[in-house]
C-alpha positions in Angstrom: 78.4 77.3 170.3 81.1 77.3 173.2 81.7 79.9 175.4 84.3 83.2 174.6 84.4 83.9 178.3 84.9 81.4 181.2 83.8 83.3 184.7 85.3 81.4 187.6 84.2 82.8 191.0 86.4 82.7 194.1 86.0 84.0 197.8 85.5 87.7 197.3 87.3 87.9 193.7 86.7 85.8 190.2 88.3 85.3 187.2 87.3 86.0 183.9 89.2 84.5 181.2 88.7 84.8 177.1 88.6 81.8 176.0 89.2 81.8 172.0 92.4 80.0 172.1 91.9 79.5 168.5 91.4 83.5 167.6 94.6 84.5 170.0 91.4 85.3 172.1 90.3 88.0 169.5 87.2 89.6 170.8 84.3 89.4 168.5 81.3 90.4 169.1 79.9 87.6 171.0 83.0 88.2 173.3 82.5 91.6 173.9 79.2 91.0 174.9 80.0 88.0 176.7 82.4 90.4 178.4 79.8 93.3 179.4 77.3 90.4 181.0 80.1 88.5 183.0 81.0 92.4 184.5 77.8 92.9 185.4 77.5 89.8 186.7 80.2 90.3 189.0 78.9 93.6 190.1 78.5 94.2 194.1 79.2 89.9 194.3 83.3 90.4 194.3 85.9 92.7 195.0 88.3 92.1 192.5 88.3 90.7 189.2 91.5 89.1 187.3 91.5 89.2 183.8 93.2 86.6 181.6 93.5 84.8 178.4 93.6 81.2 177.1 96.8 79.6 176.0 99.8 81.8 174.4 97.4 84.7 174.2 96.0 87.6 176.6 94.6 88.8 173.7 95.2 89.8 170.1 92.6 93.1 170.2 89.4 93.1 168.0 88.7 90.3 165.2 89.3 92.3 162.4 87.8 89.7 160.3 84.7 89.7 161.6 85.4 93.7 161.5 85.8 93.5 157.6 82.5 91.1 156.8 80.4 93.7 158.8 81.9 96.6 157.1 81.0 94.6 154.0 77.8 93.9 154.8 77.2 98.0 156.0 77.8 96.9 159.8 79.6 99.1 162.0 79.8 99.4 165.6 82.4 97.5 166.7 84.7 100.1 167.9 82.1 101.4 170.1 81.6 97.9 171.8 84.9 97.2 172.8 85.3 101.1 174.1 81.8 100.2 175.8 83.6 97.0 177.2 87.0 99.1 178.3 84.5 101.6 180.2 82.8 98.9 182.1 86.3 98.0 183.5 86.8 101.7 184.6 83.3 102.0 185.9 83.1 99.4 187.7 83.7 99.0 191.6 85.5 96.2 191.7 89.5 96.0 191.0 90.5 94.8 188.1 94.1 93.0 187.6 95.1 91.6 183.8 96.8 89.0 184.1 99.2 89.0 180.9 100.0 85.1 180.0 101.1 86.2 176.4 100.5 87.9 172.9 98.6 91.3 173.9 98.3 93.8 170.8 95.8 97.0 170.3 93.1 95.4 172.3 94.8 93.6 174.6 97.3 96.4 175.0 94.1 98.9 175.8 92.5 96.0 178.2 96.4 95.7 180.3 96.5 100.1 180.7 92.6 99.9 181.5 93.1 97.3 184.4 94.1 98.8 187.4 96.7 96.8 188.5 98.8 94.0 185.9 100.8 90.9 186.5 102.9 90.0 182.9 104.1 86.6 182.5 108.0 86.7 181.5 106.2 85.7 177.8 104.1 88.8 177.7 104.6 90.4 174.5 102.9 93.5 174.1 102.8 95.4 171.3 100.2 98.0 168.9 100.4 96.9 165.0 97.8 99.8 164.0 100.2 101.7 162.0 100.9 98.9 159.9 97.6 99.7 158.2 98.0 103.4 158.5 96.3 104.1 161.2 96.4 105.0 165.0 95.7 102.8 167.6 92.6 104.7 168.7 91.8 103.1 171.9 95.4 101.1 172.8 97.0 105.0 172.0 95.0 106.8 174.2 95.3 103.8 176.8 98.9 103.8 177.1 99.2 107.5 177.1 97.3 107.3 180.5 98.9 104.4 182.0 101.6 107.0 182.8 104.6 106.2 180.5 106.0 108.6 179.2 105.9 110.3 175.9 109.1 108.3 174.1 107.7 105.0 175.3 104.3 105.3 174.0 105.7 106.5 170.7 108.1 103.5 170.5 104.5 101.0 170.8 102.5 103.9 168.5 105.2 104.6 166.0 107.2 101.7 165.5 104.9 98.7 165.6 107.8 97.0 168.1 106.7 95.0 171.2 108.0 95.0 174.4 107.9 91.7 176.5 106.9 91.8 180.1 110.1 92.9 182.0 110.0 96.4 179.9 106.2 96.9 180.8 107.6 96.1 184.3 110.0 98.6 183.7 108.1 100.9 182.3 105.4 100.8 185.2 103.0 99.3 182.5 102.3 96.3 184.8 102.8 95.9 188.5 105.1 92.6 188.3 106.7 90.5 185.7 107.1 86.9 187.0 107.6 83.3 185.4 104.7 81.5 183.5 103.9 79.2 186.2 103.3 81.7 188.9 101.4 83.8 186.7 97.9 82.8 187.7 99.2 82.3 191.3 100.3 85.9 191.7 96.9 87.3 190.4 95.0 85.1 192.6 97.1 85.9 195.9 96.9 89.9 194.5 92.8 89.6 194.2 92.5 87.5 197.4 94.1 90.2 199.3 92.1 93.2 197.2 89.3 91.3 198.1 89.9 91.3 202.1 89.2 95.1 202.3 85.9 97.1 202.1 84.0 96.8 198.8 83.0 100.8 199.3 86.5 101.9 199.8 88.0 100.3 197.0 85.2 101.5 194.7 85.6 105.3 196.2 89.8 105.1 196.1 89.4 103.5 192.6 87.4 106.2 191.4 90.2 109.1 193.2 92.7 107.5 191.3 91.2 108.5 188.1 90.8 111.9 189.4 94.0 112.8 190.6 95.6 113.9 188.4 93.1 113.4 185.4 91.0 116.3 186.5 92.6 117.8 189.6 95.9 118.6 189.4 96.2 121.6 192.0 97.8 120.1 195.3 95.3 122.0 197.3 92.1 121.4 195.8 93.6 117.1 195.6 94.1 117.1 199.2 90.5 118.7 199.7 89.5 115.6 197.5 91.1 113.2 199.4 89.0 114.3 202.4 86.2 114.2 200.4 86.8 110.8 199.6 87.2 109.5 202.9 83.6 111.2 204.2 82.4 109.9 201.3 83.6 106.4 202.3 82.1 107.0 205.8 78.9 108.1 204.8 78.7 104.7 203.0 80.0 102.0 205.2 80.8 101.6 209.3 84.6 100.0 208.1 86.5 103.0 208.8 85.8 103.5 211.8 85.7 100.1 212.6 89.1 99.6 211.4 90.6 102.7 213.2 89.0 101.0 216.6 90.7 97.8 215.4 94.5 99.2 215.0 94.4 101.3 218.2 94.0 98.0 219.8 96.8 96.6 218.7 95.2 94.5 216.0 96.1 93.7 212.3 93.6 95.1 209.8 92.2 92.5 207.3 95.2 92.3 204.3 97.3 94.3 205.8 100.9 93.3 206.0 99.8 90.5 202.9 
C-alpha cells in the first residue's frame, strides 16, 4: 500500500506532505493516522513543521466515501479522528505553517485556520461545501471563526458555499502571504528555516500564549501579568533568554533575527 503521508526532515524543521494525489489528498483513515504518527514523530526533533499537499490539492477535507461505507457498515468515528488530528497541531510545540498549493475545502479549510502561520499559492482555492448537504461545517466553522475574520467573512465560506482564492485569504489575514506557485514551497521552507533558528521552549511557551490571549484572557491587566508569566516560564526552562539578552548588549545579531 503506498504511503498517505511523505515526512521529509530538514535542519531544525520538516515537511509533511499528504500524498493522495488521486483523493484531492482526502484524508481517510489511514491518513489521519498516518498524520497523528508523523506529529509525533516530529515531536522535540524540529521546530517547525510545514504542511502541504500533493499536486492541485492541499486538501479536499475528510473522504466522505470512506465516511458513508463505515456509516453503512455501523462505523463511526471519523469526525473524532480528524478533530484528534487538528488538536495535535495545536498541542504540539512545534510551529506549524500550511502551505496552501491548491483545492482546500472543510478539512483542509480547518487544517490552514489550525496552522499557525499559512503561505497560499496564487491557486489556493479555499472554500466549505457543508451546507450543500445541509449541514454545518462543524470543525472548518469553528476553525475559521477563530482564525480572526470577521463575522461576514466567515458567513460568506459558511453560508454560501463560495471559495475564496489565496489573495482574499491574504486579505482577509487567513494566511500570512499569497505568492506564485513556484515559490510556494520556497517561502515555507525559508519561513520554517528561520522558525527553526530560535529556542524550541520559547516557541512552544509563545505558541501556547497565543492561544490564550485573547481566547481565555481578555482583561489587559491580567494578559500583561501572563505575558510575564510566560517569559519566567521560558526561563525556568531554558538558559536562551538570558543568553540572548547577553548576546544583543554586545552588539550582536540574535539567531533569525533580521531574516
Amino acid at each position: 500500500m503506498a504511503e498517505t503521508v511523505l515526512v521529509t526532515r530538514h535542519d531544525g524543521w520538516a515537511e509533511v506532505r499528504l500524498a493522495r494525489e488521486d483523493k484531492r489528498n482526502a484524508v481517510d483513515r489511514a491518513t489521519r493516522q498516518a498524520m497523528l504518527d508523523a506529529f509525533a514523530s516530529l515531536r522535540g526533533k524540529v521546530r517547525a513543521i510545514v504542511v502541504t499537499g500533493t499536486g492541485k490539492a492541499f486538501c479536499a477535507g475528510m473522504d466522505l466515501k470512506e465516511r458513508e461505507q463505515d456509516r453503512a457498515a455501523g462505523i463511526e468515528g471519523a469526525g473524532d479522528e480528524w478533530i484528534a488530528v487538528n488538536l495535535a497541531i495545536r498541542e504540539h510545540p512545534a510551529i506549524f505553517i500550511a502551505a496552501v498549493n491548491g483545492l482546500a475545502l472543510g478539512g483542509g479549510a480547518t487544517m490552514i485556520n489550525v496552522c499557525d502561520l499559512a503561505v497560499a499559492s496564487t491557486e489556493a482555492s479555499i472554500g466549505c461545501p457543508e451546507m450543500g448537504f445541509a449541514t454545518y461545517p462543524g470543525m472548518a466553522g469553528p476553525a475559521i471563526q477563530l482564525s480572526g475574520v470577521t463575522r461576514k467573512q466567515a458567513a460568506w465560506l459558511v453560508l454560501t458555499t463560495n471559495r475564496i482564492d489565496g489573495a482574499t485569504a491574504e486579505r482577509w489575514g487567513m494566511v500570512n502571504e499569497c505568492v506564485a506557485p513556484d515559490r510556494l514551497l520556497s517561502r515555507a521552507g525559508d519561513i520554517a528555516q528561520q522558525v527553526a533558528r530560535f529556542d524550541a521552549t520559547a516557541l512552544a511557551e509563545s505558541k501556547k500564549a497565543l492561544d490564550r490571549i485573547p481566547g481565555f484572557i481578555t482583561d489587559w491587566s491580567e494578559a500583561m501579568d501572563h505575558g510575564q508569566m510566560v517569559n519566567l516560564t521560558i526561563r525556568s526552562k531554558t538558559k536562551a533568554q538570558s543568553e540572548g539578552n547577553q548576546r544583543f548588549a554586545a552588539g550582536l545579531k540574535n539567531p533569525g533575527q533580521g531574516v
